[in-house]
PAMARPA-474930 format. One record per residue (C-alpha): x, y, z; residue number from 1. Coordinates in pm, whole numbers. Layout:
N
[[X,Y,Z],NUM]
...
This chain:
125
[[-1317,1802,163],1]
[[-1542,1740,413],2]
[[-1497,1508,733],3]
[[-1714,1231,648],4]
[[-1631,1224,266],5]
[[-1292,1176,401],6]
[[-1388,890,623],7]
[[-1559,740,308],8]
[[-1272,756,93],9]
[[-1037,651,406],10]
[[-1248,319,403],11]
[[-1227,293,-3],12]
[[-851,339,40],13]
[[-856,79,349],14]
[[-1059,-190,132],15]
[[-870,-114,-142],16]
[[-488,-202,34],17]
[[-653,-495,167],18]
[[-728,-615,-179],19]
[[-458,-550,-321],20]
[[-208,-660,-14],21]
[[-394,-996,5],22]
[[-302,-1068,-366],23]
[[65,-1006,-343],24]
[[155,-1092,-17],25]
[[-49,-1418,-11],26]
[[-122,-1516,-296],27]
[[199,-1411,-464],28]
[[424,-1412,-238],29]
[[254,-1652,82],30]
[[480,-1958,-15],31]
[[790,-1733,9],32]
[[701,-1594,288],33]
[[672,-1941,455],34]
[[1048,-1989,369],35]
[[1165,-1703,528],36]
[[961,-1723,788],37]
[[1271,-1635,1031],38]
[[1257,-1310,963],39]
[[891,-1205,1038],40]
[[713,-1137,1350],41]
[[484,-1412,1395],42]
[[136,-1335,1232],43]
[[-37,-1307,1537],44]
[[208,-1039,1678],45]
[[171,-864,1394],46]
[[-220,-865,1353],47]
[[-313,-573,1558],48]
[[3,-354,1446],49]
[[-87,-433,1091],50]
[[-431,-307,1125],51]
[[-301,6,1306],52]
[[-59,71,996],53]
[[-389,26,715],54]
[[-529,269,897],55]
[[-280,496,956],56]
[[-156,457,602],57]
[[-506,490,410],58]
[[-618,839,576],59]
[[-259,982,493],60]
[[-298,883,171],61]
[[-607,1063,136],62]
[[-500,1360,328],63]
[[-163,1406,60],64]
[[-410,1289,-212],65]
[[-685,1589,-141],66]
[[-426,1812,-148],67]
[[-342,1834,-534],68]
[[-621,1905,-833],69]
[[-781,1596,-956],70]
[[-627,1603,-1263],71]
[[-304,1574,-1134],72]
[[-359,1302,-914],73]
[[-312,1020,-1152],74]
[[80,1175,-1190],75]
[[44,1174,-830],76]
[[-32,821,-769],77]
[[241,675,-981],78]
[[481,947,-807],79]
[[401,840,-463],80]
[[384,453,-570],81]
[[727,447,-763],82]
[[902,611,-392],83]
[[701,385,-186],84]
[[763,113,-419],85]
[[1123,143,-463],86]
[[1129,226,-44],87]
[[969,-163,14],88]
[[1212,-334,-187],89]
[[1512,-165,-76],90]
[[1491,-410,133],91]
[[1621,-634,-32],92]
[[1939,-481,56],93]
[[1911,-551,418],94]
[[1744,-857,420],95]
[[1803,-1195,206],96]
[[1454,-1171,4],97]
[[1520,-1297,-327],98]
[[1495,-1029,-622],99]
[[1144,-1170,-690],100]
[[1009,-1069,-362],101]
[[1161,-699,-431],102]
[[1032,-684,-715],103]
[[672,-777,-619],104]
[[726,-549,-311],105]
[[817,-255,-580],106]
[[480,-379,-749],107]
[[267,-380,-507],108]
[[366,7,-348],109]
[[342,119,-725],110]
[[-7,-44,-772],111]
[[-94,32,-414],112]
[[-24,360,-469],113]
[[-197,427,-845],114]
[[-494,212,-762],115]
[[-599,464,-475],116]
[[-517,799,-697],117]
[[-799,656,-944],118]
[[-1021,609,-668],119]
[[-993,927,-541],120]
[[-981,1114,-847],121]
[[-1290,909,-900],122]
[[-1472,985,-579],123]
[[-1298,1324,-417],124]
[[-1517,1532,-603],125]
């Protein structure tokens, strides 16, 4: 894969997290989050590291995507997103989140995760 098809797909992956981040973690999840609000950094502490982390995060996901044959990554996707999934609400050990909130947190790596193996299988080749 070439360097700017990979900077394309980085920015579909980006776009793509954002989506899908803004409908579970504020729309879902915003009230609860409001609640527990002792345990978060406050959101504009957190602004610049978050976008460091969606960027960081979307080209590795392309990078361990464009590794494997399209049509395995599909399998992929739901491989990655059920480890990443179950690795966000593990927290839920550590921290008192209700079960809701892990489970939306296993949701949204699992969907996070799936929604950008279509998108690359779609686009990567």
């Amino acid at each position: 894969m070439n360097y700017s098809k990979q900077i394309m797909l980085t920015g579909l992956t980006l776009v793509t997290f954002l989506a899908l981040d803004w409908l579970f973690h504020f729309q879902l999840l915003g009230s609860s989050y409001d609640t527990l609000s002792y345990l978060w950094r406050d959101m504009n502490e957190m602004y610049w590291l978050n976008w460091a982390n969606y960027v960081v995060e979307s080209y590795l996901y392309v990078c361990l995507f464009s590794m494997f044959k399209s049509d395995k990554l599909i399998s992929l996707g739901i491989g990655v997103g059920l480890i990443v999934g179950l690795g966000m609400a593990s927290c839920y050990i550590y921290m008192p989140v209700t079960a809701y909130m892990a489970f939306i947190w296993f949701l949204a790596g699992l969907t996070r995760s799936v929604a950008v193996a279509v998108i690359l299988n779609t686009f990567s080749e």
